[in-house]
N, C-alpha and C positions, 0 to 999 in steps of 0.2 A: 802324344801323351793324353792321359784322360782327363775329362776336365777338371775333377776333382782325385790324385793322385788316390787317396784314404777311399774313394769308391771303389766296390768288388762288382764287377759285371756277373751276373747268371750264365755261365757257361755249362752248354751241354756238351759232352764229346762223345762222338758217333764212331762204331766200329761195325763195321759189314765183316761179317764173317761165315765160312760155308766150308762144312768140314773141317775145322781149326782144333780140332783137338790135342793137335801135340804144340800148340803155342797159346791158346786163347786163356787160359790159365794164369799164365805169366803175367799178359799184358794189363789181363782186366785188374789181379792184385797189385799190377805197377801206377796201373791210373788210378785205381781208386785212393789211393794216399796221397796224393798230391791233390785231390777235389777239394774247394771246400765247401761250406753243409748245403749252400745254396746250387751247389752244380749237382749234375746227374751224365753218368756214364750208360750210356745206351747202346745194345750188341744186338742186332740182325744177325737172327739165324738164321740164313737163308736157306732154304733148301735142306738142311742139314740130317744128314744118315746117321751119324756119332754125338759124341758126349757134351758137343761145343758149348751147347743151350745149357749143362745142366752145372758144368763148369765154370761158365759165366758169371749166372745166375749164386753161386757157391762163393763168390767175390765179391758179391754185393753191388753186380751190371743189375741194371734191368735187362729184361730180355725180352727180345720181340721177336714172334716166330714166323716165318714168312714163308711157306709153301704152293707153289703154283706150278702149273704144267708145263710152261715154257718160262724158265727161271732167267735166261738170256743171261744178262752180265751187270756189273755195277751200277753202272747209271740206272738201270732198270731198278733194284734193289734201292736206291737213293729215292730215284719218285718214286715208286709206290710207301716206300715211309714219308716222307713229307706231308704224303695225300692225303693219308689215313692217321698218321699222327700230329696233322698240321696243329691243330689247339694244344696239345703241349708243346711243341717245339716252337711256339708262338712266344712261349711264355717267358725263354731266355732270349738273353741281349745276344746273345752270340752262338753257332753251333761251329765245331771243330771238329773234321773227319780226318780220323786213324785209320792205316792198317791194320790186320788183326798181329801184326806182327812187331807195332810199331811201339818205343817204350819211350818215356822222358823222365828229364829229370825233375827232382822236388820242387825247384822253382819255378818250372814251366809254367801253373797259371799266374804265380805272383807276376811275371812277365808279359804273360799275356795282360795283365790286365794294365799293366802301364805303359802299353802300348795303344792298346782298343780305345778308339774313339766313339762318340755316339754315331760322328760322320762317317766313320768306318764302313763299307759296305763289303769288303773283300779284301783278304792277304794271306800271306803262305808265310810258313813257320820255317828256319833252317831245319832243313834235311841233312844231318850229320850221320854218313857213313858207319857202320864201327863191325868187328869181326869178320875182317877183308882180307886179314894179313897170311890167312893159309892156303892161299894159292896167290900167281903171280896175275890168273883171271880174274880174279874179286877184285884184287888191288888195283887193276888197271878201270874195272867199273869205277872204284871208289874213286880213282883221282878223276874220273870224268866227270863223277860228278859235284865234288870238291870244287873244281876249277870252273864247271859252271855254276854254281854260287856263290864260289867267293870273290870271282874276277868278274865274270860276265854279267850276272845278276847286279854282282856290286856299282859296278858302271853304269848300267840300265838307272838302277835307283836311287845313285849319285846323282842322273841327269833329269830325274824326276818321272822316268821311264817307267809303265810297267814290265812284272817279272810274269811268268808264266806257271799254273798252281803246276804239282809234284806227286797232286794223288793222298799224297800223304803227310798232315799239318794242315792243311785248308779250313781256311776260315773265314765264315760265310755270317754277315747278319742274314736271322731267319725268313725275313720278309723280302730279303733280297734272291736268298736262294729256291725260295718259293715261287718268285718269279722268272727264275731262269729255268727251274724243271719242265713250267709249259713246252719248252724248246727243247730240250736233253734227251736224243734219240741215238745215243751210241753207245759201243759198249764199253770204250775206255774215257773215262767221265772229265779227267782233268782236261784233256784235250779241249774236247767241245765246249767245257765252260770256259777254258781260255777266250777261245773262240768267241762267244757269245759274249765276253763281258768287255773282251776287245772292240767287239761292233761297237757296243754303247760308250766306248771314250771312259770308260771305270777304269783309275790305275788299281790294280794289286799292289797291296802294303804287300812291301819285305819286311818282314819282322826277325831278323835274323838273332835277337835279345832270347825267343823263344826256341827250345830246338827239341828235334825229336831224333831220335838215336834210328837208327834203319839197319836191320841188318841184312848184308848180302846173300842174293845164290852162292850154293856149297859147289854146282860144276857147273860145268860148260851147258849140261844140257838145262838146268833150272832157269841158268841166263836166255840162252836161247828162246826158250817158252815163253820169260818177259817179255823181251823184243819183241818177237813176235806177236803179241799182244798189242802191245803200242805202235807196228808196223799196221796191223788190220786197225789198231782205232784211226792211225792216219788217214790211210786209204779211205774209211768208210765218212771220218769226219770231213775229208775234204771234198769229197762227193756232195755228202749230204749240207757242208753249210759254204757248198760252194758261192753263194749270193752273198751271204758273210762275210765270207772270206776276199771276196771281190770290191765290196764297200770299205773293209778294213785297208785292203791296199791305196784308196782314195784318203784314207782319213790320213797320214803322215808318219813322220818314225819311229811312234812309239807303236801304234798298230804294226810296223815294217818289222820291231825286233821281236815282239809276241809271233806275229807266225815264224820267222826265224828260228826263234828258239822250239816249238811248237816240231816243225816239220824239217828242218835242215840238220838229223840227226841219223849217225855219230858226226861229231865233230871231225870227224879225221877222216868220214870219207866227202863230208863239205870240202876240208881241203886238198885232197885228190881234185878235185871235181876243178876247184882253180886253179891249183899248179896244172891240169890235164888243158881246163880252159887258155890259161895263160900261154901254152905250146901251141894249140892248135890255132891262133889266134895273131901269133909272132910276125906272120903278114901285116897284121892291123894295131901297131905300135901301140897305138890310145886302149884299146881292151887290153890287149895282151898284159902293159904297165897295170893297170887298174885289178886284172885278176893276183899279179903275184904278188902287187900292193897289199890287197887284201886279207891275203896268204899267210903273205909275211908276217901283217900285224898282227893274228892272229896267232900266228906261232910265238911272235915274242912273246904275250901278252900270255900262251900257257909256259912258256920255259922262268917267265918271271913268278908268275903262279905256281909253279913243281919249288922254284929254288926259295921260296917265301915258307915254304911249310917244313915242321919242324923234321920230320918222318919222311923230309925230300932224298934220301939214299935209298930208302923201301919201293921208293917211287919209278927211282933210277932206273932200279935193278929191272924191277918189271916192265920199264920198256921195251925191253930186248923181246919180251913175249907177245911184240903185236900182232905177229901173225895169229896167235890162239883169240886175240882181240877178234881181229875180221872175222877170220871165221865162226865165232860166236854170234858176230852180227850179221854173215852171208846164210849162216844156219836157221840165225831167226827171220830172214826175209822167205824165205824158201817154208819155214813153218805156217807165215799167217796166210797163205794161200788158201791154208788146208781149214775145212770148215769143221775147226774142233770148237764144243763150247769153252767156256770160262777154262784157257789155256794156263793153268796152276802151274804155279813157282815152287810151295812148300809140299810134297808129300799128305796121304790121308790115311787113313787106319785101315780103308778099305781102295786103296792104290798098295799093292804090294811090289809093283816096281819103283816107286819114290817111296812111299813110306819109310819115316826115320823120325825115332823120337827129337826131340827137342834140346840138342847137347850144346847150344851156345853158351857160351860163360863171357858172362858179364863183370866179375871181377875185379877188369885192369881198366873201366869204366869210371873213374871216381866222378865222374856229374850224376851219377843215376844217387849216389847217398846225400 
């Protein structure tokens, strides 16, 4: 809680966006009404060839234009704003980074703010799934990722553990996140600042009170792309903060479940990996028990999480579809090989193989009124 409940912290909220013309519209008229007079909504146009900027800017974002020759990828895009806009971003208690895709509801900063401490230096916002349900691929992303925030997370920060940021919801005091961009050299950002704020023994608040609505890839191949993204941030993060990563394993179990959570993903081929360990091992009683141990509890622990949710028959049913799972995830390990830049999820105006306006319906949504 805050120290003073009746106090509003200066919230800035941050949206990176590059080529966002068939959603940046939406999002910025959805944040900007929940701001109040003291926050400021800020859109990084990066790179941008389309309307993103002029769109934005039409909803009352500020807008900051950010053109360079080697645009590289988010994290890039996050420092060089920090850099160059350090004296205003100075100026809020708090700064909060969105997707360009990412929407909330009306209470989101009343929430936040009775949450945020002055001692606050870092927490993640619930990540709630929505617009999953028209394929049985979306819906199995979305319980994946349902079940790692409401079971997995929730344990973690039941036991005082930290959670691992999500990209999208992150919530950085400015002087904290200023001092972690020295170090921020990859191109998928949550990763790395996991990372980084894991070294230093800083828990991430769960703030699960605040939520941000996310909506899923429409196919198999948008998914893929994702993956893939967060496949190359691993690779490159775990290379690059190998020494980090090395000290965090000395530091004890809440360092042990950040990179867990971090790099032990999907969850369903972790547990291949010990039901497979657990077989080959069956010589050696003491592993073998301990992998399907593991296994086990971890299977319960999502079957109690599938049967805890209210929409758990929707859930059911798309089980049956895991093969389309794997291969969405065998597709996206096989993509970040390939040295594509900034690997797009959403469609552009000027992609005429993904491009597709913007037809999610928000609707059957009632947190967004």
């Amino acid at each position: 809680m805050v120290d003073n409940p009746a106090k509003l912290n200066k919230i800035a909220i941050v949206v990176f966006a590059r080529n966002e013309y068939f959603v940046i519209q939406k999002t910025a008229a959805n944040i900007m009404r929940v701001l109040q007079p003291s926050d400021e909504l800020f859109v990084i146009a990066d790179n941008c060839s389309d309307d993103t900027a002029r769109l934005a800017a039409n909803e009352g974002a500020r807008v900051v234009i950010r053109n360079v020759e080697n645009p590289q990828g988010k994290s890039a895009v996050l420092v060089w704003f920090m850099k160059n806009y350090q004296k205003e971003i100075l100026d809020f208690n708090f700064i909060v980074i969105l997707d360009a895709d990412s929407l909330v509801p009306l209470d989101f900063i009343k929430n936040l703010n009775l949450q945020l401490s002055s001692e606050t230096q870092v927490a993640q916002c619930s990540v709630k799934p929505i617009n999953f349900g028209g394929s049985h691929l979306t819906t199995l992303i979305a319980l994946s990722e349902i079940l790692e925030q409401t079971i997995f997370d929730h344990i973690r920060a039941s036991l005082g553990y930290s959670i691992r940021l999500r990209g999208t919801g992150m919530v950085f005091n400015p002087h904290f996140l200023l001092s972690l961009c020295e170090k921020l050299g990859t191109e998928v950002e949550d990763i790395a600042l996991s990372i980084l704020i894991a070294e230093q023994k800083i828990t991430i608040k769960s703030i699960k009170q605040a939520v941000i609505f996310d909506p899923k890839p429409k196919d198999n191949g948008a998914a893929s792309r994702q993956r893939a993204r967060w496949f190359r941030g691993q690779w490159v993060a775990f290379w690059s903060y190998r020494s980090s990563i090395f000290r965090i394993l000395l530091s004890g179990p809440s360092g042990w479940l950040v990179l867990s959570s971090v790099f032990f993903k999907p969850r369903s081929l972790k547990l291949t990996l010990l039901i497979l360990l657990g077989f080959i091992f069956l010589w050696q009683p003491v592993v073998s028990v301990i992998a399907f141990s593991l296994a086990g509890f971890e299977i319960l622990l999502m079957v109690i999480g599938v049967m805890r949710l209210p929409n758990r028959y929707l859930f059911l049913k798309a089980l049956l579809h895991i093969p389309s799972f794997i291969s969405m995830w065998v597709k996206g390990i096989f993509l970040s090989f390939k040295r594509l830049p900034w690997l797009r999820v959403r469609g552009t105006v000027n992609n005429k193989k993904y491009a597709q306006p913007d037809t999610l319906s928000f609707t059957n949504t009632k947190d967004l009124s």
